[in-house]
Backbone as CSV, one residue per row, in Angstrom:
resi,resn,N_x,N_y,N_z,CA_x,CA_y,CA_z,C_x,C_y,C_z
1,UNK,124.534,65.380,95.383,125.618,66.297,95.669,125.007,67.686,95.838
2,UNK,125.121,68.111,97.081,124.366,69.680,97.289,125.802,70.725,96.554
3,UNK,125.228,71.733,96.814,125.904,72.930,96.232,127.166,73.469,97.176
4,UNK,126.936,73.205,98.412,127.828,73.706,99.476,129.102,72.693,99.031
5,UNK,128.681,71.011,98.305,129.717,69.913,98.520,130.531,70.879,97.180
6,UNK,129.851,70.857,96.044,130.636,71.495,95.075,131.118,72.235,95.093
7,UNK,130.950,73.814,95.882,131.445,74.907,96.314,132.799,74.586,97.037
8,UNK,132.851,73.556,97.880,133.998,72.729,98.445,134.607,72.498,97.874
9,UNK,134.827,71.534,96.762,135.128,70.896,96.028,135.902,71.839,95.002
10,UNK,135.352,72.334,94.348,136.282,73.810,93.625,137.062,74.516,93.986
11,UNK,136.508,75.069,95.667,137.374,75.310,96.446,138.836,74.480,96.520
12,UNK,138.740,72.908,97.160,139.930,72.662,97.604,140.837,72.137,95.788
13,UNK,140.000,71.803,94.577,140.847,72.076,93.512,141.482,72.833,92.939
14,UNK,140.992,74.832,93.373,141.750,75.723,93.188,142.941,75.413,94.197
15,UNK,143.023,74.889,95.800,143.828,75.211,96.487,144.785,73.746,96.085
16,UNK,144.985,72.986,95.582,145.500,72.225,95.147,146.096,72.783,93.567
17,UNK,145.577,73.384,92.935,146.157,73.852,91.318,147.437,74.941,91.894
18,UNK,146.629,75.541,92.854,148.019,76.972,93.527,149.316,76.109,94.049
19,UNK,148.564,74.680,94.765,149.554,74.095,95.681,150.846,73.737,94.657
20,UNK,150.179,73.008,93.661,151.287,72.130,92.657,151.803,73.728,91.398
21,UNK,151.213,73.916,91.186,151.376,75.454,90.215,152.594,76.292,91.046
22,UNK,152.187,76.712,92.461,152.708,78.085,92.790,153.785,78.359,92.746
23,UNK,154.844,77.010,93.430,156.249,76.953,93.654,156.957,76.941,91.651
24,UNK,156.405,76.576,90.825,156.975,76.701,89.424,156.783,78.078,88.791
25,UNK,155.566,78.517,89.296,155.398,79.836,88.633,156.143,80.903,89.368
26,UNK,156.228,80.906,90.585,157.421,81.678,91.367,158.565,81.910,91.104
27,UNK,159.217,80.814,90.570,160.799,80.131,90.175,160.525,80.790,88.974
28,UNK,159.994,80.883,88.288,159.518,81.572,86.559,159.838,82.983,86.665
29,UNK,158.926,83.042,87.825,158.546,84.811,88.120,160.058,85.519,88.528
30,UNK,160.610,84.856,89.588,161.867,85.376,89.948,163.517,85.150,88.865
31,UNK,163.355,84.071,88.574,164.331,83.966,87.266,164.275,85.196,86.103
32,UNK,162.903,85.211,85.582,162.654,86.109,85.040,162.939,87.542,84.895
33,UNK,162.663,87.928,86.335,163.014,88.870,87.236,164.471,89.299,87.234
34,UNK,165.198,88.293,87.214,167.168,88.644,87.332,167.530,89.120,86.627
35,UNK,167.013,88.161,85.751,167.176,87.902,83.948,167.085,89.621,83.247
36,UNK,165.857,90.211,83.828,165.321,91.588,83.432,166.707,92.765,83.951
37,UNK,166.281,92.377,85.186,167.773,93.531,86.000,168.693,93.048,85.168
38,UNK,169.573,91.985,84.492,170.809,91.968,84.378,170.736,93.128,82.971
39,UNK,169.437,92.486,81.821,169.736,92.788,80.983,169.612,94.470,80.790
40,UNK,168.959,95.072,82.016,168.646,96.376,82.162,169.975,97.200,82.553
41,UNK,170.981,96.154,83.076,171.973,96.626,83.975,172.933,96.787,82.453
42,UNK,173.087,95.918,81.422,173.855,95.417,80.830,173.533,96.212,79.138
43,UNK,172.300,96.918,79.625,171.745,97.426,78.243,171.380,96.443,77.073
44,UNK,171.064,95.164,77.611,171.142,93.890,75.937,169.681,93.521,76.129
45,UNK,169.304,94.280,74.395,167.805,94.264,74.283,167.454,92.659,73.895
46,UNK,167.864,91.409,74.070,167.615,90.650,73.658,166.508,89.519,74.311
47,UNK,165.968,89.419,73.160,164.036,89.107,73.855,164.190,87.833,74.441
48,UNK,165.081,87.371,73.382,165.038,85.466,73.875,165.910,84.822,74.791
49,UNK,166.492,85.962,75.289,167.739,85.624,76.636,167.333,85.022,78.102
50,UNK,165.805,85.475,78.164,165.247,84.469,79.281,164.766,83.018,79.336
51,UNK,164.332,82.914,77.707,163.681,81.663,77.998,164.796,80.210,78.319
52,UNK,166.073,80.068,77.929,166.934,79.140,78.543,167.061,79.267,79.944
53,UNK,167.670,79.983,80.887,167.469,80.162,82.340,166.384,79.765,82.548
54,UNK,165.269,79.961,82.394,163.695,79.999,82.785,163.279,78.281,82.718
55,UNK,163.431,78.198,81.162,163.573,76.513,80.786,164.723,75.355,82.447
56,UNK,165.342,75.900,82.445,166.613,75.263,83.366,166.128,75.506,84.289
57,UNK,166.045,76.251,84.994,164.953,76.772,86.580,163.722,76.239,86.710
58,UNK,162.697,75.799,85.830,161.489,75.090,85.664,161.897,73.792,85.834
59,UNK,162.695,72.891,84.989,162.722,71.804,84.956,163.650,71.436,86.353
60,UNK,164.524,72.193,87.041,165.256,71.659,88.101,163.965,71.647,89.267
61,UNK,163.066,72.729,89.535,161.954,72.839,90.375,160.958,71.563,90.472
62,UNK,160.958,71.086,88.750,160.115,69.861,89.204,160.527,68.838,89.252
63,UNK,161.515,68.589,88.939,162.677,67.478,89.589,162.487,67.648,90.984
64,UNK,162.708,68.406,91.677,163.060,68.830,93.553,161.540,68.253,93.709
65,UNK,160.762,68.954,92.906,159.225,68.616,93.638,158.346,67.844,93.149
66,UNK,159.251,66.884,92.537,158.214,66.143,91.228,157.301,64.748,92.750
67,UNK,158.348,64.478,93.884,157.565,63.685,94.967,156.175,64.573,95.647
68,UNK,157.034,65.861,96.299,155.619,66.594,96.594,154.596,66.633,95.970
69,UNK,154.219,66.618,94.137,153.530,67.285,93.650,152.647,65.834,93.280
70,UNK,153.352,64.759,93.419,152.721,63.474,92.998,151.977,62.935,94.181
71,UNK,152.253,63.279,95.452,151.572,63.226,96.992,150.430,63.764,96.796
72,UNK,150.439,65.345,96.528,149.701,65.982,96.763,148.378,66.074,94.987
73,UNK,149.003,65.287,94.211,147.576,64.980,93.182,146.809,64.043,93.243
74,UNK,147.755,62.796,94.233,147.297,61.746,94.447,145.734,61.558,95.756
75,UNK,146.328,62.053,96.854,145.707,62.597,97.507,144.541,63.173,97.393
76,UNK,144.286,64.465,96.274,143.561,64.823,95.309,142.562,63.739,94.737
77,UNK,143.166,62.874,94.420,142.247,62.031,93.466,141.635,61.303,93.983
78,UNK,142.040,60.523,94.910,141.749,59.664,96.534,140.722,59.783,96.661
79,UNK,140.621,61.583,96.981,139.336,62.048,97.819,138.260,62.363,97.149
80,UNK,138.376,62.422,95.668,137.270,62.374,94.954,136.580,61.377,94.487
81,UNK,137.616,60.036,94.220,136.776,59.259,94.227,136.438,58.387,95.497
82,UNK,137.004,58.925,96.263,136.463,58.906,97.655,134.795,59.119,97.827
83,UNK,134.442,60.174,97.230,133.088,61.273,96.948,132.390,60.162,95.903
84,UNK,132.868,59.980,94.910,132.127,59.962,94.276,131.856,57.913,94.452
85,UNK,132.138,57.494,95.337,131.848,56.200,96.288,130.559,56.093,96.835
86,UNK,130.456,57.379,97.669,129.560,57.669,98.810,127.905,58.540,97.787
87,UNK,128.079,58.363,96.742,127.328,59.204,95.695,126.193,58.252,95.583
């Protein structure tokens, strides 16, 4: 295995961690986000008022994408031991 294959290889596992990661941490980020304006709008200092919304918005996201995300690890795995065949 040369260095360029591994350099690859890290490569397309970061772009696969963003792939399955990005769309949940987004949904996090923006829930979060509302959550902040309302309570800014509303004056209510209360710390633990995001994590239910947040909880409910996470788990509906990977429900919607629980097929995409099982394509795209599978795929993933395929091709490594795809690699590690040809080794």
């Amino acid at each position: 295995m040369t260095e360029i294959m591994v350099v690859s290889l890290v490569k397309e596992a970061f772009y696969y961690t963003m792939l399955v990661a990005g769309p949940i941490l987004l949904v996090s980020l923006i829930v979060g986000l509302i959550i902040s304006i309302f309570q800014a709008a509303t004056s209510i200092s209360e710390q633990t008022l995001t994590f239910v919304p947040k909880l409910v918005a996470i788990f509906v996201v990977i429900l919607l994408l629980l097929p995409f995300i099982i394509t795209q690890l599978k795929d993933f795995t395929i091709r490594i031991f795809n690699l590690i065949q040809t080794m």
